[in-house]
ZAGU-423523 format. One line per 2 residues: number of its first residue (from 1); for each residue z, x, y of C-alpha. Coordinates in Angstrom, 3 decimals. Each point is the difference from the previous one (the first is absolute). Layout:
// residues N
NUM	Z,X,Y; ...
//
This chain:
// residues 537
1	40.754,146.157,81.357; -3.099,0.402,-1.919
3	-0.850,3.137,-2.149; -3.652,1.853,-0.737
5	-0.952,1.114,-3.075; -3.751,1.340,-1.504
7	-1.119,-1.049,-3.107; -0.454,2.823,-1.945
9	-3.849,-1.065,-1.933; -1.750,-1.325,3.065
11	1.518,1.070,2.784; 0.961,-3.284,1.426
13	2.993,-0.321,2.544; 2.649,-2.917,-0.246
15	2.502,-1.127,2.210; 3.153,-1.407,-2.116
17	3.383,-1.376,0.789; 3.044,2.953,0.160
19	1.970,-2.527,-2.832; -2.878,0.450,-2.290
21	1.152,4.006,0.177; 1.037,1.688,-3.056
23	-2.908,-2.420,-2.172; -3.252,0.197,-1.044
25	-3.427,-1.828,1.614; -3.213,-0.979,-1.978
27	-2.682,1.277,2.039; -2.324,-2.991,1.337
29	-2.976,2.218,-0.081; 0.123,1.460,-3.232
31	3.062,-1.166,-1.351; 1.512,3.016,-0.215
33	4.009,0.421,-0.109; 1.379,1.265,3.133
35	3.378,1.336,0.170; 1.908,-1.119,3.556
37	2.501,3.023,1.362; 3.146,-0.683,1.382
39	-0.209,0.552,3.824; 2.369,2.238,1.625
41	3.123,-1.538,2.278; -1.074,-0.420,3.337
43	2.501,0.122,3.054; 0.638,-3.515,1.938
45	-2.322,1.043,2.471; -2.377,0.844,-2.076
47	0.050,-2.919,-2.060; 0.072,-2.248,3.403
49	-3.589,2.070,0.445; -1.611,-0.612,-3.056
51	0.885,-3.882,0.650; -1.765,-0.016,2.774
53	-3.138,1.312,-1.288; 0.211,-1.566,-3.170
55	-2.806,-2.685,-1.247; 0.886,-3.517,-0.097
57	-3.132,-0.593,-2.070; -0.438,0.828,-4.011
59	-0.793,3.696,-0.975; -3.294,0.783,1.116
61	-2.563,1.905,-2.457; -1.188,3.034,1.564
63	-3.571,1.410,-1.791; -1.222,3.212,0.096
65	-3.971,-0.312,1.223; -1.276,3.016,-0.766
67	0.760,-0.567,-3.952; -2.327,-2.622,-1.805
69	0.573,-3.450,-0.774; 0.468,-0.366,-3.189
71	1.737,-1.672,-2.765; 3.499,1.095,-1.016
73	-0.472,1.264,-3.317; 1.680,-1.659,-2.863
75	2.963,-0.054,-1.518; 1.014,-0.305,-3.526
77	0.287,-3.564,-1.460; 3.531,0.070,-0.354
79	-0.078,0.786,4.051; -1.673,-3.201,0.505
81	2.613,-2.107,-0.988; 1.120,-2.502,3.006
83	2.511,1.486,2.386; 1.807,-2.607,2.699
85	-1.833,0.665,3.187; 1.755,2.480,2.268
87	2.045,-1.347,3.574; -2.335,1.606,2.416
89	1.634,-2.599,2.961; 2.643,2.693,1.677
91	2.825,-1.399,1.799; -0.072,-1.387,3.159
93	1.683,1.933,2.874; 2.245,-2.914,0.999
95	1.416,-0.440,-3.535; 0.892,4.223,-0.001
97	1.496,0.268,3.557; 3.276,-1.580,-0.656
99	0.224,1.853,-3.239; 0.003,3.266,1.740
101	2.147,-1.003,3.243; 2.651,-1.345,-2.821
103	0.032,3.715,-1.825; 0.657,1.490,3.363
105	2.561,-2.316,0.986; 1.499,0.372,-3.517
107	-0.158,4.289,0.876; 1.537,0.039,2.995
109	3.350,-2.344,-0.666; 0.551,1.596,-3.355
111	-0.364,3.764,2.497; 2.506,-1.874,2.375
113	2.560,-0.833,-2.888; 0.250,2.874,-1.101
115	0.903,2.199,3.079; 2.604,-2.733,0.329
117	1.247,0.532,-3.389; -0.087,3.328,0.923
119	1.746,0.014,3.394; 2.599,-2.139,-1.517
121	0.929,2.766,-2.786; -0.151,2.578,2.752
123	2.610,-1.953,1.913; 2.840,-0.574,-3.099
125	-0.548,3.375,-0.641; 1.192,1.107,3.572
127	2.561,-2.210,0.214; 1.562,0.922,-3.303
129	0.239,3.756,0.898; 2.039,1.689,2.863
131	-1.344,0.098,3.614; -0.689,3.246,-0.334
133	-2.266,0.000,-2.848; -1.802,-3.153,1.476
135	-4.184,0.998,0.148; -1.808,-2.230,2.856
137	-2.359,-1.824,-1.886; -3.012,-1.415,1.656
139	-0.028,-3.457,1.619; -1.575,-2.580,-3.243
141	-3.904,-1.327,1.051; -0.262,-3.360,0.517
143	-0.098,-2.556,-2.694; -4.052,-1.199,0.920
145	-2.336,1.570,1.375; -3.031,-1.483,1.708
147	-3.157,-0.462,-1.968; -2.505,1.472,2.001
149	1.752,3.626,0.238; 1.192,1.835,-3.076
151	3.664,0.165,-0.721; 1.055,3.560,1.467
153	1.165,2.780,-2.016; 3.786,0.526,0.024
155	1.641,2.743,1.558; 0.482,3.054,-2.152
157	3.864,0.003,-1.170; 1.918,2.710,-0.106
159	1.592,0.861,-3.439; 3.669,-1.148,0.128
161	2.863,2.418,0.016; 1.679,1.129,-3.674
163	2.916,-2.424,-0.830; 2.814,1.435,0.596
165	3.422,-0.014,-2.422; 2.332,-3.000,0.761
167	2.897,1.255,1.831; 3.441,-1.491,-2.007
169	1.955,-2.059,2.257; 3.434,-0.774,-0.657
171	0.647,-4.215,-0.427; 0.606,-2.118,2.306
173	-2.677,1.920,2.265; 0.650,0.068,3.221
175	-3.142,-1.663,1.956; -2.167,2.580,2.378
177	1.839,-0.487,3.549; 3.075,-2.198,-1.140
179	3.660,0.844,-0.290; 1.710,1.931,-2.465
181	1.289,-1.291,-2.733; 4.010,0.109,0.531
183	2.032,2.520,-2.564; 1.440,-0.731,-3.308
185	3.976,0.423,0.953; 1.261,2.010,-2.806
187	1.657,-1.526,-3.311; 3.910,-0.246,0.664
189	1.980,2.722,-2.198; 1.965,-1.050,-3.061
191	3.863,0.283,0.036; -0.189,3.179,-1.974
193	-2.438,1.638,2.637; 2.321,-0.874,2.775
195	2.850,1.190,-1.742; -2.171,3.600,-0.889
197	-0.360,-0.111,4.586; 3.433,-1.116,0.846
199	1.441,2.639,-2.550; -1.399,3.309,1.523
201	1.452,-0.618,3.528; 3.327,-1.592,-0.642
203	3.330,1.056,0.509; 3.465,-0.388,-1.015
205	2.192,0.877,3.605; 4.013,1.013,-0.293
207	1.877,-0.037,2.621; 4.068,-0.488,0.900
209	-1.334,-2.985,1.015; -1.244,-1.180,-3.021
211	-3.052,0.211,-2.794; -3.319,-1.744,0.901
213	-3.482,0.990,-0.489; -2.928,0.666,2.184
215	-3.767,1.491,-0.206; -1.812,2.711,1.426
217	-2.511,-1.261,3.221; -1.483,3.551,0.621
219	-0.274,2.975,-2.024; -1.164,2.438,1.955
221	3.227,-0.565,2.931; 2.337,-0.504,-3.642
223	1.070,-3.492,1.686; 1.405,-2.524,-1.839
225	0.949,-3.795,1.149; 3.144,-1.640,-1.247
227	2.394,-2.544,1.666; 2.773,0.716,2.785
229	2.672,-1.566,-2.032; -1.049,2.286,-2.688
231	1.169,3.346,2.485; 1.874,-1.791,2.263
233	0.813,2.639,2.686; 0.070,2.863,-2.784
235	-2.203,2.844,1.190; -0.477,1.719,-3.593
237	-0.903,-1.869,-2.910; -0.842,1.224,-3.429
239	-3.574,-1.231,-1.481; -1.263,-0.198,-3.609
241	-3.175,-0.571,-1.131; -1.529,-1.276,-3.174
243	0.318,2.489,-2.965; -2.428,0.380,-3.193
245	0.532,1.513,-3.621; -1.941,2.112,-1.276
247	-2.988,-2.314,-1.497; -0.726,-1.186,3.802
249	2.940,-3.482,-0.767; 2.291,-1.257,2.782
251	3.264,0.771,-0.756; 1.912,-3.179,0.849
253	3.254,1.052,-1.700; 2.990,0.599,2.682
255	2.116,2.169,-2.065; -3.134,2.633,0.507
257	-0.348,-0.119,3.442; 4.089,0.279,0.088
259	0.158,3.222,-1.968; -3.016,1.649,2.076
261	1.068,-1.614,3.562; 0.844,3.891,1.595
263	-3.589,0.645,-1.367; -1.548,-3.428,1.115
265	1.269,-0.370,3.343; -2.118,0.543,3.058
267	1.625,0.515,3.127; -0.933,-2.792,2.657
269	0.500,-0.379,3.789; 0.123,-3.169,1.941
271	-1.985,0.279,2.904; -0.377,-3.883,0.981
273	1.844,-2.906,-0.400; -0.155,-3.529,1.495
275	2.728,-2.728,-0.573; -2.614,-2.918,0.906
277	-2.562,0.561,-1.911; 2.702,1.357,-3.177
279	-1.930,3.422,-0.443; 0.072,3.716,-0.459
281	-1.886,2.763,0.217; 1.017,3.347,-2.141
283	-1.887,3.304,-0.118; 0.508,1.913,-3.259
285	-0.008,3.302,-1.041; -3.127,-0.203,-2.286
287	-1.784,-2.025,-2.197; -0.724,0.117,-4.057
289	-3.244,0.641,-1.056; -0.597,-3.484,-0.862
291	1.309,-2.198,2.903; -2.741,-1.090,2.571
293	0.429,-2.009,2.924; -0.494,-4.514,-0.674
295	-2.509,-1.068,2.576; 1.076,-2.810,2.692
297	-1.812,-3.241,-0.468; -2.455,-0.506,3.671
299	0.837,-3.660,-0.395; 2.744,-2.155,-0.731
301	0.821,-1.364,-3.465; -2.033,-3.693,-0.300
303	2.777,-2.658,-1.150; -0.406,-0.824,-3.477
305	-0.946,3.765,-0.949; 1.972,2.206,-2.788
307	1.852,2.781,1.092; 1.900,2.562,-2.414
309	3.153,2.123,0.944; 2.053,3.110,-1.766
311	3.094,1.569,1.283; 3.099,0.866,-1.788
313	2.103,-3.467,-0.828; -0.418,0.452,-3.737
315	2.553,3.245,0.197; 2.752,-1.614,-1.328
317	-1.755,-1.444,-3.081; -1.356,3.953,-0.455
319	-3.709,-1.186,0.965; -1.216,1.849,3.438
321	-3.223,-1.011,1.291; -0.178,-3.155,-1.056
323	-2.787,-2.425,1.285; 0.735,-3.688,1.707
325	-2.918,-2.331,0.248; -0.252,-2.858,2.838
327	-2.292,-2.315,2.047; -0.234,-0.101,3.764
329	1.945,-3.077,1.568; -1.103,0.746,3.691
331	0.628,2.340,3.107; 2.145,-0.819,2.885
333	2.149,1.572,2.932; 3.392,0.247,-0.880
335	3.305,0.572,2.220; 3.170,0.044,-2.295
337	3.213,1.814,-0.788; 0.719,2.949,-2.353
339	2.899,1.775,-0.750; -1.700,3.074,1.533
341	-1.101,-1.959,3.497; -2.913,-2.360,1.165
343	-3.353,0.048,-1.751; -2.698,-1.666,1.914
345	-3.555,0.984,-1.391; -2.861,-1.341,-2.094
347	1.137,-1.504,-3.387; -2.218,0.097,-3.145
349	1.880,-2.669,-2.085; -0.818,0.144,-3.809
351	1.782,-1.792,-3.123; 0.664,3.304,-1.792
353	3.510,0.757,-1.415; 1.788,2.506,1.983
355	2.833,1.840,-1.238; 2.063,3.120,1.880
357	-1.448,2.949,-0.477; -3.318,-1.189,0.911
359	0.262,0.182,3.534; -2.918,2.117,2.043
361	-2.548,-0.102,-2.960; -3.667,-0.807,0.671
363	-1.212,-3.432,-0.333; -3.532,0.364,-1.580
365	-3.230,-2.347,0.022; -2.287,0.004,-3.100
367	-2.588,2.027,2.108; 2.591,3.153,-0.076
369	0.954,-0.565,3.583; 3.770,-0.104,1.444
371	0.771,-3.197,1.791; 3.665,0.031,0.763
373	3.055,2.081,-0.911; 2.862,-1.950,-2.037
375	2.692,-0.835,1.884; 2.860,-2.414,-0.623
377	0.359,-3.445,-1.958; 1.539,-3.230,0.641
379	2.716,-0.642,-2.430; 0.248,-4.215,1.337
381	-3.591,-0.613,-1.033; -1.700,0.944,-3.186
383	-3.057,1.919,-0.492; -0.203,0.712,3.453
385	-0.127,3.446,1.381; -0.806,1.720,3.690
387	-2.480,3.226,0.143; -0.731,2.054,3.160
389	-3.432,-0.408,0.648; -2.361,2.332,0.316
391	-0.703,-0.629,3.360; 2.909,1.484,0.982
393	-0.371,3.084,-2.554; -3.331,0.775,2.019
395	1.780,-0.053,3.520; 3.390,1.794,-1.597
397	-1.191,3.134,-1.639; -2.507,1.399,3.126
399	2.829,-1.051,1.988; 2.292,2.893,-1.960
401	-2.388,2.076,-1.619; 0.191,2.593,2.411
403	3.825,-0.059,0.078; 1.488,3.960,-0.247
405	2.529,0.075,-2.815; 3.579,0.474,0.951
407	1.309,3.414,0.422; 2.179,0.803,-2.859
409	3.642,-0.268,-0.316; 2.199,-3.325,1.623
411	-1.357,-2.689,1.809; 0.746,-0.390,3.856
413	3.234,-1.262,1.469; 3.411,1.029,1.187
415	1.598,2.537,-2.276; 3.566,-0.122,-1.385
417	2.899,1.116,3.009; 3.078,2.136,-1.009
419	2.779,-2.483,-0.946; 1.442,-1.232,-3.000
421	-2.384,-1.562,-2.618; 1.201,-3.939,-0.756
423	1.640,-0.854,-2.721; -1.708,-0.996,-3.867
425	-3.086,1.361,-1.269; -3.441,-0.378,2.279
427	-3.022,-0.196,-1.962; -2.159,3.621,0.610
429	-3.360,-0.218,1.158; -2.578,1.544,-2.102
431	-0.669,3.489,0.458; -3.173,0.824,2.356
433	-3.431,0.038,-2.374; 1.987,-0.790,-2.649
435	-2.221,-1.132,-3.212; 2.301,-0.490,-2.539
437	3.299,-1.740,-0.518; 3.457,1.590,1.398
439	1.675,-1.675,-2.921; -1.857,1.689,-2.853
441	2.027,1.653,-1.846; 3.615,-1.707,1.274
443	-0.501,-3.594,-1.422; -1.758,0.708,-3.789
445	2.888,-0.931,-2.240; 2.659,-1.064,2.463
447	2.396,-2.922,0.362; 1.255,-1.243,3.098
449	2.684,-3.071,0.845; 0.776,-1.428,3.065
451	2.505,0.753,2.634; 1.914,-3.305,1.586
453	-2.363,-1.490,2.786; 0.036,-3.169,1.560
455	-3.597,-1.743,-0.125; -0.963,-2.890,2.029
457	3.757,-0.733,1.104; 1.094,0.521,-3.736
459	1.675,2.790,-1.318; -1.225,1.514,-2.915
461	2.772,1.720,-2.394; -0.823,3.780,-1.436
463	-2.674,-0.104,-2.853; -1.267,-3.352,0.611
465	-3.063,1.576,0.124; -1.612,2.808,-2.224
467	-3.170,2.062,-0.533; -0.849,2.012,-3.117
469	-3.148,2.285,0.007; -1.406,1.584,-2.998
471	-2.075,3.178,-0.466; -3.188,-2.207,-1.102
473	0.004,-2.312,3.271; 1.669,-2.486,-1.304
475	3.067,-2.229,2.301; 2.340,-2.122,-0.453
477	1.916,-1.695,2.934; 2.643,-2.315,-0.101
479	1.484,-2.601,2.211; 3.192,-1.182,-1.232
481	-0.996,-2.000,-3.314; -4.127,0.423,0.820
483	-1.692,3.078,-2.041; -3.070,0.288,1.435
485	-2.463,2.728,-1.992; -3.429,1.846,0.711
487	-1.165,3.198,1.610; 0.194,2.490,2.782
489	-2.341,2.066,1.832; 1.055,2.586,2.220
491	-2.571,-0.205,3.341; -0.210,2.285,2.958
493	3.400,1.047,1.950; 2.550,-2.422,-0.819
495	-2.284,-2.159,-1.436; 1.016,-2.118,-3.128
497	-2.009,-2.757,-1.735; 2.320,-2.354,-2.097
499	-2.527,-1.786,-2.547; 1.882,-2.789,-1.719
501	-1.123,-1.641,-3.656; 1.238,-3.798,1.452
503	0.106,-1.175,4.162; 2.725,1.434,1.563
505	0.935,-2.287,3.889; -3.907,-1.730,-1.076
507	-1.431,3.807,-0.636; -0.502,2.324,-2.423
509	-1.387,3.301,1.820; 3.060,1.280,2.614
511	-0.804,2.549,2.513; 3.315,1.947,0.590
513	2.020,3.083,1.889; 1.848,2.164,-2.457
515	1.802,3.002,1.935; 2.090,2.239,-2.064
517	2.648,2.082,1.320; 2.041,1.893,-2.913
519	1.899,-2.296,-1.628; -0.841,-3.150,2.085
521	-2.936,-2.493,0.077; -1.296,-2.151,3.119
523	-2.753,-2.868,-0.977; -1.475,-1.700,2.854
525	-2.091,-2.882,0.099; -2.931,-0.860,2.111
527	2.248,-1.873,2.302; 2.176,2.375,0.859
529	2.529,-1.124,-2.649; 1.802,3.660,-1.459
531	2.228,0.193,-3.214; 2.178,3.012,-0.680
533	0.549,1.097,-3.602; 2.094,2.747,-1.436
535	-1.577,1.826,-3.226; 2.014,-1.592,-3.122
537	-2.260,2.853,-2.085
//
């Protein structure tokens, strides 16, 4: 590309090459200096145009006619000094062409990388953000682009959407369309947090029949659960529930809940009982504030687990409520004998100590959940001890639940003819809705001796045997040259607990008959076994 230029003293017009731009000429003519101007950028299609026209001679000279011909006029000496003759040859065509094909190439691919740089950003930025907030972006041009056309103008892109705040998300995240992550099962309870849940529903159950415990299934029908051979075929029982001093303490002491038993003692109702599956099912009067209802476990108890139990065996050493830990051996169906008939149920078999007295508490998981009731223990084996599983609790107590409670006054069967009564003393039932003891009152302070019996084919002379109670329930009994000491409790009806310091026939805790008739005694056992005693004092 060649540019013109006029020399300002005569008027002369040159054509020079566009690299000498930006310099200065000596005229030819009249050696003037001529400054050369920068052209302006041309477009590629202009600059494809002005090729084409362009000279491929040397600048031409180009006088004006009309002015004379005449000589340059002169410059100063120090003008005249010699100056490197100017490059008048332009460049040839052939030699610029490439250059100019090699700019455009060079345009268009660095236009091309960069919407690809660009379409590239636009893409990891929608796929970092939610589908929601995705913008479409427009499809990226093509890397090249031919030479003859002009790369085309991108798209106009619409301004992305504001980032939005990064919602939290709990770890591990759960992925978009997978499953839920399974729940956490909750932390097992320590033994002092079971106790705190097996404390405000148990129960300590009297009965003729004997002491046990048991533990309220559902407060709102005042239903509590406890073992058959607890009741036995008693329909009233007395029920006493867990006591507190005034700071908010358990009271564990016996004495107190001796001296306050007319106060303590709830009246209770057996309105089911089953002799295979060893349980009963009492409805009480009411409830203490504090006593709520122990939840039954949905599932069994794995093998291997830790169970906890409380019930009443620690009377005799003046500790109620007292807590037995264990581990599940297994579960199995059992069919075996019992001095009270045939059980045949599920058996939860644990290796925790169970002593009498404990009979019908809960059996508790460390998740605060009843899984059996206690029931019995085997005195050949050690560490070994049958619950009733709470299988059989859930099919029980629906079973019952709805039960009426038996009218008042004596149970059902024939009633005493006209005739003479037979001879010796006949223990007296207990009085209907009795809640208290029919010996309070007549044994505090007495001693008794025995009359001449015969016992298991012997006879046994007067005063082999004897029985001093004292006013602060303390016994003694004595069997010929044996002295046997420890304490009394008076239970419902005719109800007497013996609770001996040392084993007395391999037990310490006796549940016994004590009827009182002026100046005469009868003490029966469990087994129908009856002792006569007159009153010595």
């Amino acid at each position: 590309m060649a540019i013109t230029i006029t020399c300002p003293g005569c008027r002369v017009r040159l054509n020079v090459a566009d690299d000498r731009a930006g310099t200065r000429l000596d005229c030819p003519r009249c050696d003037a200096a001529i400054p050369i101007p920068r052209p302006s950028v041309p477009t590629v299609r202009d600059r494809a145009t002005v090729a084409a026209h362009e000279p491929t001679t040397a600048p031409s000279l180009d006088f004006d006619e009309s002015e004379p011909l005449s000589p340059p006029p002169r410059r100063a000496a120090a003008r005249h000094e010699p100056e490197p003759e100017p490059d008048w040859e332009p460049e040839p065509r052939a030699a610029r062409a490439p250059r100019s094909n090699a700019l455009l190439y060079a345009a268009a691919g660095a236009c091309g990388a960069l919407l690809l740089v660009l379409g590239m950003l636009l893409a990891i930025r929608a796929y970092q953000k939610k589908p929601e907030d995705v913008v479409a972006a427009p499809a990226a041009a093509p890397a090249t682009a031919p030479a003859s056309a002009p790369a085309p103008a991108p798209a106009p892109t619409p301004a992305p959407a504001p980032a939005k705040e990064p919602t939290p998300v709990p770890t591990p995240a759960p992925t978009p369309h997978g499953p839920a992550p399974a729940p956490t099962p909750p932390a097992p309870l320590s033994g002092e947090q079971v106790y705190q849940r097996l404390i405000r529903s148990a129960a300590l159950i009297e009965s003729p029949n004997g002491t046990g415990s048991g533990f309220v299934v559902d407060a709102e029908k005042k239903l509590v659960v406890t073992n058959y051979h607890v009741v036995g075929s008693e329909t009233r029982v007395s029920v006493i529930f867990p006591v507190y001093d005034p700071k908010g303490q358990l009271i564990t002491d016996v004495g107190e809940y001796r001296r306050r038993a007319s106060e303590l003692a709830v009246r209770g109702v057996v309105i089911g009982r089953e002799t295979t599956c060893d349980l009963a099912l009492i409805r009480v009067d009411r409830l203490p504030e504090k006593v709520t209802a122990a939840p039954l476990a949905a599932a069994p108890a794995p093998t291997g687990s830790v169970v906890y139990s409380v019930g009443g065996s620690g009377a005799s050493d003046n500790l109620l409520w007292r807590l037995t830990k264990g581990t599940v051996r297994g579960r199995s169906q059992r069919q075996q004998k019992a001095d009270f008939g045939q059980v045949d149920c599920m058996i939860l078999e644990t290796d925790a100590p169970v002593n009498r007295g404990d009979s019908g508490g809960p059996v508790m998981s460390e998740r605060g959940e009843v899984v059996a009731v206690v029931s019995h223990f085997d005195g050949s084996a050690r560490s070994v001890s049958g619950n009733i599983d709470v299988e059989e609790v859930r099919k029980f107590v629906p079973r019952h639940a709805a039960a009426p409670s038996p009218a008042p006054g004596p149970g059902p069967g024939p009633k005493p003819g006209p005739g003479p009564k037979p001879p010796g003393p006949s223990p007296k039932p207990p009085e209907p809705g009795a809640t208290v003891s029919n010996n309070k009152g007549k044994i505090e302070g007495t001693e008794w001796e025995s009359l001449e019996t015969v016992f298991k084919g012997k006879t046994l002379p007067e005063g082999a045997l004897r029985l001093t109670f004292t006013q602060n329930d303390r016994m003694v009994y004595e069997i010929g040259r044996d002295t046997y000491k420890g304490r009394y409790t008076l239970d419902t009806g005719d109800g007497v607990t013996f609770l001996f310091d040392e084993e007395l026939a391999g037990k310490k805790t006796h549940a016994q008959k004590i009827t009182i008739r002026g100046n005469r005694l009868t003490l029966t056992d469990p087994d129908g076994t009856a002792f006569t005693f007159q009153k010595a004092r």
